[in-house]
N, C-alpha and C positions, 0 to 999 in steps of 0.2 A: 212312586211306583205302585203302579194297581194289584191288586191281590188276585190268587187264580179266578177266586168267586165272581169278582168283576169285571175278569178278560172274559171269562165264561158266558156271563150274561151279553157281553157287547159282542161277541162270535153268533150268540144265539140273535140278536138284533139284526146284526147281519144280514145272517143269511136269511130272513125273512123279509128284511129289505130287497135283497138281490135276487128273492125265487128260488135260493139255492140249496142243496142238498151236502153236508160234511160227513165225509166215510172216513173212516181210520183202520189202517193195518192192526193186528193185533198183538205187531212188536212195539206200537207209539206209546211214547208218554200215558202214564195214566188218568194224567187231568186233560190229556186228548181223545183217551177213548170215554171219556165220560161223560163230553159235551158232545159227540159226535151223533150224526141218526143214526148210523150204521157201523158194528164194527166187525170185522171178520176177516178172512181169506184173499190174498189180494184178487182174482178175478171173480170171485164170488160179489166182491162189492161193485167191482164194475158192473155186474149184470144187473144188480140189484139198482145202482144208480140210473142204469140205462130203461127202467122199469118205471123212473117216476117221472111227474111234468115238472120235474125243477130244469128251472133252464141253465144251473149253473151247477158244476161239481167240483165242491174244494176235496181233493185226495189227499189227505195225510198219509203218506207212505214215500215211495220211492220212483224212480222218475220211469223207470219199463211199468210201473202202476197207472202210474197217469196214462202214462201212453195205449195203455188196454182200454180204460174208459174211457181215451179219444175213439177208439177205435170201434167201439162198440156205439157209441154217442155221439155221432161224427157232428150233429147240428147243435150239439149243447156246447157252451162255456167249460174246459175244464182247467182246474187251477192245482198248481203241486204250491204250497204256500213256503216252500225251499227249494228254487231251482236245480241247488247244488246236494239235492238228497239224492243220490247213486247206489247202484249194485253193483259193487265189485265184479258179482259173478256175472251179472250181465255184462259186464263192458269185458270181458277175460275172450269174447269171441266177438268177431266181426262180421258184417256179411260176406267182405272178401274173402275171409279165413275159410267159411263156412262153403262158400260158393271153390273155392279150392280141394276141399275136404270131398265136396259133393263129386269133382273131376275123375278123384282118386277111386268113386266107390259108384260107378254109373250104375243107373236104377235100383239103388239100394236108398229105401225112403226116410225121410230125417224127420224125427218126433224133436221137436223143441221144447222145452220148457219152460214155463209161461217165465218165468222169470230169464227174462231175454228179450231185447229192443228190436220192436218193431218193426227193423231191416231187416235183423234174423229170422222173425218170424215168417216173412213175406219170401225167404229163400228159403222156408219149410216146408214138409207135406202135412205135418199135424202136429199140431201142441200139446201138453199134457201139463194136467197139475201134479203134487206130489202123492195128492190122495186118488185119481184115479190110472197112472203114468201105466200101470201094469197092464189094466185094460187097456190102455191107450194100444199098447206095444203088440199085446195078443192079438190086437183086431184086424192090424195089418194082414195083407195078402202079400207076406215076404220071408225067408228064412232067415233073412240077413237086416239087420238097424243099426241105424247109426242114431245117436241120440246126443243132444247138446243142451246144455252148457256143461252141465253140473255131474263128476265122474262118482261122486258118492250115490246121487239117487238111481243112476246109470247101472252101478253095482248092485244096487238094491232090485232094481226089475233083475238085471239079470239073472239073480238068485230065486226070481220067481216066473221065470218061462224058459219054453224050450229052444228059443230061438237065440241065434247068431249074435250078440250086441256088442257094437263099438260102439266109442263115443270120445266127445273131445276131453282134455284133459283139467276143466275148471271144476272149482268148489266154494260153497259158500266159505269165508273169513271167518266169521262167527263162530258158524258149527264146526268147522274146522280142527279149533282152536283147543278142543274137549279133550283130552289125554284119558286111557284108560286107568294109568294108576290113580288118576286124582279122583274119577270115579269109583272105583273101588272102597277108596277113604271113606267118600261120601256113603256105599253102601255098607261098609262096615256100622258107620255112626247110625246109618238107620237099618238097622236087616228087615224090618217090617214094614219098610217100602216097597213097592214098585217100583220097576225105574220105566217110564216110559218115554220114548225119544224118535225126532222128526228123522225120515230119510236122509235128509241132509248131511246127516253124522257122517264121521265118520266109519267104515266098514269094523273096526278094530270094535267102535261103542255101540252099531248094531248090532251084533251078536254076544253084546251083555245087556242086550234088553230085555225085560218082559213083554211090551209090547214096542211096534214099531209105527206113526203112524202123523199125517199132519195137523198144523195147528186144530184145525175144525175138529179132524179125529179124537185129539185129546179132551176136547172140552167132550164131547161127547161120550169119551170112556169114562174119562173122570165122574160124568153126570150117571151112568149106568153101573158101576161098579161099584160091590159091595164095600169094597177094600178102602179103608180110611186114609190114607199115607201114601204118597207120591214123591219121588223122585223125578224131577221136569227136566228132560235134554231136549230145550232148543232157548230161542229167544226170553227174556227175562220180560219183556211184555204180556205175554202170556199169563203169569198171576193175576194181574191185576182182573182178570174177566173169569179165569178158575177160582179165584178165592171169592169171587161175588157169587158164582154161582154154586157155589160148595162150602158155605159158610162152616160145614160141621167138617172137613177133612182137611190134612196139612197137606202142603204143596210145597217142595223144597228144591230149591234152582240144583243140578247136577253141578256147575260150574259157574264161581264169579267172572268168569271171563265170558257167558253167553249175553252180552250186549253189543247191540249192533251199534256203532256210533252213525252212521247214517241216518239209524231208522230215529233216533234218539235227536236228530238234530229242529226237527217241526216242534217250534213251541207255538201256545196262544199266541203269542204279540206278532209270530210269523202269519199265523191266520187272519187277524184283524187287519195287518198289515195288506196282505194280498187282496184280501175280499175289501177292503176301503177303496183301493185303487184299482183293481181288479189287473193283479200285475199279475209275472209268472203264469200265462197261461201256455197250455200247451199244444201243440201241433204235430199233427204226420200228415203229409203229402197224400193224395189221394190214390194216387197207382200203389202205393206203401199200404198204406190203410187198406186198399180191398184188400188184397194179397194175404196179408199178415191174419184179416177176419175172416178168408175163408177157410186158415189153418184152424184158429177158433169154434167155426162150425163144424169143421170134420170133427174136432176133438169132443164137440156136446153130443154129435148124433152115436157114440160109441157110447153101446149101453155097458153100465156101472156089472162087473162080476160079485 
C-alpha cells in the first residue's frame, strides 16, 4: 500500500504527463488540498481552471462542480475522479420541478445557485454564489424572486433586501445538521470565540453568529481580524487551509457533524486512478451548456455591493 507522500508525487507526475491542471473544493481531504494547484470556492476554481492552457481538469469536489468547469471549458478534458460524488442539495430540485415552479410564477425571474446541475441552471435567469447571492437578487429589475435550491441561503437574502422572495424548499445536509443547543455548548466552552458561519446554516444558527459569510469569506476574515479564536460553522475541510494560514489563531469546528460525506469521498488512489486511464470524464450537451453559461455571465456582470 503506498503512502500519501507517494500517491502524492504520482498525481503530481501525472498531471504533468497529461497537461493537466487539479483543483480541489475546500471541503476535500486534506492531503487533497495539498497536492492540488488550486484550492478554493467551487466556481471560483472553475474560472480559474478555465484561465489556464491545461488541457485537462481533475475537479475534486462534486459532480454540479464539474459540470460548471464543463461549462466554462467546454474544449478541455474535465475529470470528477468520483463519479458518484453528489449534492444532495443539487439533485432536491429538477428542471421539470423548476420549469413547473416557473408556470406558477409567470415573469417572476429565478436566481439559481450555483450549487445546482446544469439543467437547472439552463431553466434560470441568473446564478449566484453564496458570497455575492444578495447582489445577485438586488440587481434584478423585479419586485418579486424566486430563488433555488437552497431555502437557508434563500432566507438569508431575504433578510438582506427589500424585495418579494420565494424559493424552493431544499437545504444543504451538512449544514443542516448544526442544532443551536449544541452550539451554545460549544460557545459556552469558549466565550472568546467568535463564531463565524456559512449561509447555508441554518436560520435558528445565523442569528447566533458574529459574522455570517462563505468559505472564501472566512479565510479572509480569519486572515483580517484581530481576534485569535474561531468558532467554524460550516464544512470541516475548511481547517485544514485556515490553520495554514493562521498558524498563530485556534479554529474550532461548531459541530462534529459538519462533514459532508460526499465531499470526503475523492481520495489519491481515486485521482491516480482517473488521470492513468482518464476515466469519469464529464459532459453537458451543448444547447445545456450555452443556456446554463449565459446564467453564469449574467451573474459576473452584477457588480459586487
Amino acid at each position: 500500500m503506498k503512502s500519501i507522500e507517494e500517491l502524492q508525487k504520482e498525481v503530481r507526475r501525472l498531471l504533468k504527463e497529461r497537461n493537466a491542471i487539479m483543483i480541489a473544493h475546500n471541503y476535500q481531504r486534506d492531503e487533497i488540498q495539498e497536492v492540488a494547484d488550486i484550492t478554493g470556492d467551487s466556481l471560483g476554481l472553475s474560472q480559474a481552471a478555465a484561465e489556464t492552457d491545461a488541457d485537462v481538469i481533475v475537479f475534486c469536489g462534486v459532480h454540479f462542480m464539474a459540470e460548471s468547469a464543463k461549462i466554462l471549458s467546454p474544449h478541455k478534458t474535465v475529470i470528477l475522479p468520483r463519479i458518484d460524488a453528489g449534492c444532495p442539495m443539487a439533485d432536491m430540485i429538477t428542471a421539470d420541478q423548476l420549469r413547473a415552479e416557473k408556470l406558477k410564477r409567470p415573469g417572476v425571474p429565478v436566481v439559481a445557485y450555483v450549487n445546482t446541475t446544469a439543467e437547472v441552471k439552463s431553466e434560470s435567469d441568473i446564478c449566484c454564489t453564496s458570497a455575492n447571492a444578495v447582489s445577485v437578487v438586488n440587481s434584478l429589475d423585479s419586485d418579486r424572486v424566486y430563488m433555488v435550491p437552497d431555502k437557508n441561503l434563500s432566507q438569508f437574502v431575504a433578510a438582506h433586501t427589500d424585495k418579494k422572495m420565494e424559493w424552493w424548499e431544499g437545504f444543504c445536509i451538512t449544514h443542516e445538521k448544526m442544532r443551536p443547543d449544541e452550539l451554545k455548548r460549544v460557545r459556552a466552552a469558549h466565550p472568546d470565540a467568535e463564531f463565524i458561519c456559512h449561509p447555508e446554516c441554518n436560520p435558528s444558527i445565523v442569528e447566533l453568529a458574529d459574522h455570517v459569510t462563505s468559505t472564501s469569506g472566512m479565510y479572509k476574515y480569519a486572515k483580517e481580524s484581530t481576534k485569535k479564536k474561531f468558532i467554524i460553522g460550516t464544512e470541516m475541510g475548511i481547517l485544514y487551509k485556515l490553520r495554514k494560514e493562521n498558524p498563530d489563531k485556534e479554529f474550532i469546528l461548531a459541530s462534529d457533524s459538519l462533514i459532508c460525506p460526499n465531499m470526503k469521498l475523492t481520495t489519491l488512489e481515486d485521482v491516480v486512478e482517473s488521470l492513468s486511464h482518464m476515466t469519469n470524464t464529464i459532459e453537458v450537451p451543448e444547447e445545456i451548456r450555452i443556456k446554463a453559461k449565459a446564467t453564469l455571465d449574467r451573474m459576473l456582470a452584477v457588480p459586487r455591493e
